[in-house]
C-alpha positions in Angstrom: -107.8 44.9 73.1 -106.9 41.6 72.0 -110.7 40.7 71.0 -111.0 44.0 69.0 -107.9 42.9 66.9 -109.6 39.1 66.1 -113.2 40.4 65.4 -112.3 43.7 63.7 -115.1 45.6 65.8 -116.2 46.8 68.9 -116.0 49.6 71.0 -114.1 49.2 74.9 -117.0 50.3 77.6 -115.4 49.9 81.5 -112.4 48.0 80.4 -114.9 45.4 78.2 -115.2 45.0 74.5 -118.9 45.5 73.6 -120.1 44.4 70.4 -123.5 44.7 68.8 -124.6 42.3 66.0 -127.3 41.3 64.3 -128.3 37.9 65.4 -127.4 35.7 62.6 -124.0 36.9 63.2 -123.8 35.7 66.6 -123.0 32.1 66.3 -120.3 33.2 63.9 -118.5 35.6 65.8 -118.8 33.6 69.6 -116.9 30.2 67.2 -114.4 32.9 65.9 -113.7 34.1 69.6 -113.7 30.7 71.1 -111.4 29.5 68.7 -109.0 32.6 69.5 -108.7 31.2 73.1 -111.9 33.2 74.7 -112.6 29.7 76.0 -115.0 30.5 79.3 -118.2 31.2 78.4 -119.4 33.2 82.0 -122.9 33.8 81.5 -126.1 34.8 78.9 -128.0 37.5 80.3 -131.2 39.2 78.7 -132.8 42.7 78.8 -136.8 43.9 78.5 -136.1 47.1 76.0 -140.0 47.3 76.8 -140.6 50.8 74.9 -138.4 49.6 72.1 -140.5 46.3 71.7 -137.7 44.2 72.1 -135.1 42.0 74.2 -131.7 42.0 74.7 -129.4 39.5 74.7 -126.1 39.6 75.8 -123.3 37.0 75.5 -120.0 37.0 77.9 -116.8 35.5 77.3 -113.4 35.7 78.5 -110.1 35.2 77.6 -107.7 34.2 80.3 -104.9 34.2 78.3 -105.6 37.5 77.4 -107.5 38.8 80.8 -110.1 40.4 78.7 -114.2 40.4 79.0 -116.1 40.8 75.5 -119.8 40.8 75.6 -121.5 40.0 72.3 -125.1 41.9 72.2 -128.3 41.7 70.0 -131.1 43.1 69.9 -134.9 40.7 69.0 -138.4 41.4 69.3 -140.2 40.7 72.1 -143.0 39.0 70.8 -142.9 35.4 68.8 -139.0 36.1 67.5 -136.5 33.2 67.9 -132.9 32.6 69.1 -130.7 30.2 67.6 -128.8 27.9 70.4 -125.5 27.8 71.1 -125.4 25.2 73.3 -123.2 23.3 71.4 -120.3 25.8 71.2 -120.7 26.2 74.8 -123.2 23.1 77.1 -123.0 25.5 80.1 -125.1 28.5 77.6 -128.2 25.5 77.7 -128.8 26.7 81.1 -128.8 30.1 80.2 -131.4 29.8 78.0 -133.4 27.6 79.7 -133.2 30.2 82.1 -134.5 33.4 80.1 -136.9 31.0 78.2 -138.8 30.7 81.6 -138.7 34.5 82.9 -138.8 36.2 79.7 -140.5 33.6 77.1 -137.6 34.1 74.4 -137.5 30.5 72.8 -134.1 29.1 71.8 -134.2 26.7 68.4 -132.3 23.6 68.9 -132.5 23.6 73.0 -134.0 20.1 73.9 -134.3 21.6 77.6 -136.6 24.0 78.0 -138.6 22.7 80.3 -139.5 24.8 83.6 -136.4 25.7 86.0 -137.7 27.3 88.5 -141.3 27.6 87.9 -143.0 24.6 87.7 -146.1 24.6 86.7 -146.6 28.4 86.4 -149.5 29.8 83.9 -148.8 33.2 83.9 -146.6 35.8 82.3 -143.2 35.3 82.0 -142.1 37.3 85.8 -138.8 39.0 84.3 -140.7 40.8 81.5 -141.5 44.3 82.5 -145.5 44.2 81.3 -145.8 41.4 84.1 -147.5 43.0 86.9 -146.3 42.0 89.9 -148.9 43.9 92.5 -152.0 42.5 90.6 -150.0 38.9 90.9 -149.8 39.2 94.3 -153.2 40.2 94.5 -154.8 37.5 92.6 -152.8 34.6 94.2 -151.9 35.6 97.8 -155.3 37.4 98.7 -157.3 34.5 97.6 -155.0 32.6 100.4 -157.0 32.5 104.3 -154.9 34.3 107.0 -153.4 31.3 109.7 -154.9 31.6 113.1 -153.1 33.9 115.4 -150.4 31.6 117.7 -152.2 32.4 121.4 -156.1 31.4 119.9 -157.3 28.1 121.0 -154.6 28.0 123.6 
């Protein structure tokens, strides 16, 4: 794999180069494989690693040139760790994060956006983190909620 050759490291999982990293090496590594035309940046994605106390965040990029998918991966705690942005290597990846900001709570240092996306106005948990409990949610906010009046009363 051509990404494998420029970055030195790696291991190919389903036809993908899959790199883990620490994440002070990220920023590095994403310039290095931008600037060896991996020049789409497809998406950010993030895991709950709940037992292991931390989240995962994984980086996607692809080469047309070189029709190769390499994921850049690292690991952070869950609680009250940071991520640098990359938003300025990529403007699309400010998205991203505002995205995992809002359903997992990871912060991103240097993201001016990180203002709700969805969830205006939401005081709870974080919903994409797997300690948020979903049937007590429901619970709490839709049982407190009247029923409607049946259709054929008052007719």
């Amino acid at each position: 794999m051509k990404a494998k050759e420029i970055i030195g490291r790696g291991e190919e999982v389903h036809g993908r180069l899959y790199v883990k990293v620490e994440k002070q090496e990220v920023r590095e590594l994403i310039k290095t494989l931008k600037e060896n035309k991996f020049q789409h940046f497809v998406m950010l994605s993030c895991i709950d690693w709940i037992d292991d106390g931390e989240f995962e965040l994984v980086y996607h990029l692809w080469s047309y040139e070189y029709r190769e998918h390499v994921m850049i991966s690292t690991r952070i705690k869950r609680e009250g760790e940071e991520m640098e942005s990359l938003h300025d290597l990529f403007p699309q990846i400010e998205t991203y994060e505002r995205e995992i900001k809002e359903m997992y709570g990871v912060n991103f240092i240097g993201n001016e956006r990180l203002t709700p996306f969805f969830l205006e106005g939401w005081p709870h948990m974080p919903p994409m983190r797997k300690d948020f409990d979903s049937k007590k949610f429901i619970k709490d906010v839709f049982e407190s909620i009247p029923p409607v009046e049946d259709e054929d009363e008052g007719i």
